[in-house]
C-alpha positions in Angstrom: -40.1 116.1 -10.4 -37.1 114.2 -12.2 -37.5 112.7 -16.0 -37.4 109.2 -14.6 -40.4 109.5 -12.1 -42.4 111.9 -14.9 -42.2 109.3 -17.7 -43.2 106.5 -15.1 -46.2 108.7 -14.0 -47.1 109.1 -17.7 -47.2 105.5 -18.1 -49.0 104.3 -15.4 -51.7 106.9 -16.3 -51.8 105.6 -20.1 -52.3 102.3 -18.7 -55.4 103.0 -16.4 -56.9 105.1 -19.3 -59.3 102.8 -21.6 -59.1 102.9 -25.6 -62.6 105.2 -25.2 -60.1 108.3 -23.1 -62.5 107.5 -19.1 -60.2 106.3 -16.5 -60.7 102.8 -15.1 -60.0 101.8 -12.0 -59.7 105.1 -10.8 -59.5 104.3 -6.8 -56.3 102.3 -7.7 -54.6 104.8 -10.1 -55.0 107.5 -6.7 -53.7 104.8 -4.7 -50.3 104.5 -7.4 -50.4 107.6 -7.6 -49.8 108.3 -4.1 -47.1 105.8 -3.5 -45.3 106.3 -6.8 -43.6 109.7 -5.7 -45.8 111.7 -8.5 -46.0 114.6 -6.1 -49.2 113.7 -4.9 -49.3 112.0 -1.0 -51.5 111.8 2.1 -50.3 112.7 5.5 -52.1 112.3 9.0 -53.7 115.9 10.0 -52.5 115.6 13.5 -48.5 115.8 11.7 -46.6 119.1 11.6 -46.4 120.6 7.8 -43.8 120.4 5.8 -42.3 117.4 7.4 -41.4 119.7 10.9 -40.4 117.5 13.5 -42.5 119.0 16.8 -42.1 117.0 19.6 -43.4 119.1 22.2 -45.2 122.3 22.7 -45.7 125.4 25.1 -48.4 128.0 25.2 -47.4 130.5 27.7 -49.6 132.6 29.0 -51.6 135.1 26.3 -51.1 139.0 27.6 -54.2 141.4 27.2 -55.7 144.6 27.4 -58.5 143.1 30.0 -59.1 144.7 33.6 -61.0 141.0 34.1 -59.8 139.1 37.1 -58.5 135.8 35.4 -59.2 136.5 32.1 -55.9 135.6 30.2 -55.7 132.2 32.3 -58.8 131.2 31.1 -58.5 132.4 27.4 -55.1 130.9 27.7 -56.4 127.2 29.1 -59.1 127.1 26.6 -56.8 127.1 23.4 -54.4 124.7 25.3 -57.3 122.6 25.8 -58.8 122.9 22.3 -55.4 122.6 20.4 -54.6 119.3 22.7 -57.6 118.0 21.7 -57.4 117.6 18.4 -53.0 117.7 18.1 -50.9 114.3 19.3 -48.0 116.7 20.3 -48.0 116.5 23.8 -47.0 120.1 26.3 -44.2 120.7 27.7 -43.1 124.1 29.8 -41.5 126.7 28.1 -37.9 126.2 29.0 -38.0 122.2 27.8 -40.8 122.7 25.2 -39.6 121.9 21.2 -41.7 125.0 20.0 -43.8 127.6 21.7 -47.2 129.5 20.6 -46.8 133.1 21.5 -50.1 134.9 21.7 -50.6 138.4 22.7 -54.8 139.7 22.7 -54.4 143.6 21.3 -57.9 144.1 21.4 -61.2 143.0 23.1 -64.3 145.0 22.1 -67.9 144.9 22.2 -70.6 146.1 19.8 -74.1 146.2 19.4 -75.6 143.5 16.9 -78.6 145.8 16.3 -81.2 148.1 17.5 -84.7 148.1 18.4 -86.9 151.1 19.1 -88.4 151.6 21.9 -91.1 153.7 23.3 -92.2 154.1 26.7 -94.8 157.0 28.3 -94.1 158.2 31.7 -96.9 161.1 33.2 -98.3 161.7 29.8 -94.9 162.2 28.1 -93.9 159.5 25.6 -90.0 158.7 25.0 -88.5 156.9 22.3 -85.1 155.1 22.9 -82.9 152.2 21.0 -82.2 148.5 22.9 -80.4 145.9 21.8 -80.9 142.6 23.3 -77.4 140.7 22.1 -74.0 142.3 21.3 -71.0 140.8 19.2 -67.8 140.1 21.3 -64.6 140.6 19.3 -60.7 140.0 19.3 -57.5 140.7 17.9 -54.1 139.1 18.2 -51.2 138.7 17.4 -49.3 134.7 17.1 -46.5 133.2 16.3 -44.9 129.8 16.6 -41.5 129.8 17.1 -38.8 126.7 16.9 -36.6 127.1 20.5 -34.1 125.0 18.8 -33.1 126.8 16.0 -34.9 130.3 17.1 -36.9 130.1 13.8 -40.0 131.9 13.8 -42.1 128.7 11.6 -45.1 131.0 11.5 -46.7 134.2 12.3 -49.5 136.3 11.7 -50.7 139.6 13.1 -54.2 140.8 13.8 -56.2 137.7 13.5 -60.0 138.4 14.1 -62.6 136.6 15.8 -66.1 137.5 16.8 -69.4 135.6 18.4 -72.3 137.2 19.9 -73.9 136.7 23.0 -77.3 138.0 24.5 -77.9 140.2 27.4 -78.7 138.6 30.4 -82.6 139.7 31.7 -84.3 138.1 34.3 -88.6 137.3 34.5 -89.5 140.8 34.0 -87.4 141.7 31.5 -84.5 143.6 34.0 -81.4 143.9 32.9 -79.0 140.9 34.5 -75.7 141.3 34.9 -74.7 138.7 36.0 -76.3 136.7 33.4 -74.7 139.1 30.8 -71.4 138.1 32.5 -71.4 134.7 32.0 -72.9 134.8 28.6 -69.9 137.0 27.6 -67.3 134.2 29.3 -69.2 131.7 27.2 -68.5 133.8 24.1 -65.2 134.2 25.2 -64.7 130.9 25.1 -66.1 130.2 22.1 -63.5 132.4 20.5 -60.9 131.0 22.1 -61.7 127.2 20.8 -61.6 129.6 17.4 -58.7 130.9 17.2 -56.8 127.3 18.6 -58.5 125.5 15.2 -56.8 128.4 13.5 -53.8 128.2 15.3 -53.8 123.7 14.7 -54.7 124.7 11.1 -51.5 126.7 10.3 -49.5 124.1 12.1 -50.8 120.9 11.2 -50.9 120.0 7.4 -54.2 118.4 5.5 -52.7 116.9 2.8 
């Protein structure tokens, strides 16, 4: 900040102060303030930080460890759909595309969210056992976004995290489901897919 647009932000503070030191009018010294070039301005969230021009966007597809027929289309078209949704920048394939979002999954994992202990009798002899009823599902990747024009790599971070749980699928009598397990783990999968593309708009976009 320069002398000239200190000592003008100085003034136009002393003025909206009262002879007892509380502000007055305090909705119209934030509204100076933010047009007076006092370092202090709003900016739509749906606009690229630091004044990045964007004008269009690719998100290839996202490589992973998964043996799951149609796994990384899916993960893929849920952040692509989640990201659009709340970003104006419109897609654009990778060759034309202004920037691209490289994601790679390193890791897809399951675990148990707790146990339960279980005992059942059969001919007279009793066995104890553990069940769990829902597990957490969790990812890793790896992101970047990277300018085509210039080659420059405007953000990147490894080993982001996400987890959500989902319940094991059962039927009337209490049998295990597998196929209801199966889609409760695609829902979960989605659910951190929609995560990971607010973290993704989040480093891209800026709030303030």
């Amino acid at each position: 900040m320069n002398a000239y647009i200190r000592i003008r932000c100085h003034r136009l503070i002393k003025i909206m102060y009262g002879q007892n030191g509380k502000f007055r009018w305090l909705s119209i010294l934030l509204l100076v303030l933010s047009t007076t070039g006092c370092g202090y301005h709003l900016q739509a969230t749906d606009k690229p930080m630091g004044g990045l021009q964007i004008d269009s966007l690719s998100i290839p597809l996202m490589a992973s460890p998964s043996s799951s027929l149609g796994f990384e289309g899916y993960f893929t078209e849920v952040i692509r759909r989640e990201f659009l949704s709340q970003s104006k920048i419109p897609f654009a394939s990778k060759d034309k595309a202004a920037a691209v979002l490289i994601g790679h999954v390193r890791e897809i994992r399951t675990e148990p969210v707790g146990y339960r202990s279980t005992s059942k009798t059969v001919k007279g002899r009793t066995y104890n056992y553990e069940t769990t009823s829902s597990r957490w599902l969790i990812m890793r990747l790896d992101a970047k976004l990277l300018d085509k024009k210039t080659g420059k790599i405007i953000w990147a971070e490894k080993s982001m995290v996400e987890r959500v749980t989902y319940n094991l699928g059962t039927d009337s009598t209490g049998t295990p489901d597998p196929l209801k397990t199966r889609y409760n783990q695609k829902k979960a999968t989605e659910k951190i897919a929609q995560l990971f593309a607010q973290r993704f708009y989040l480093k891209t976009m800026e709030r303030f």
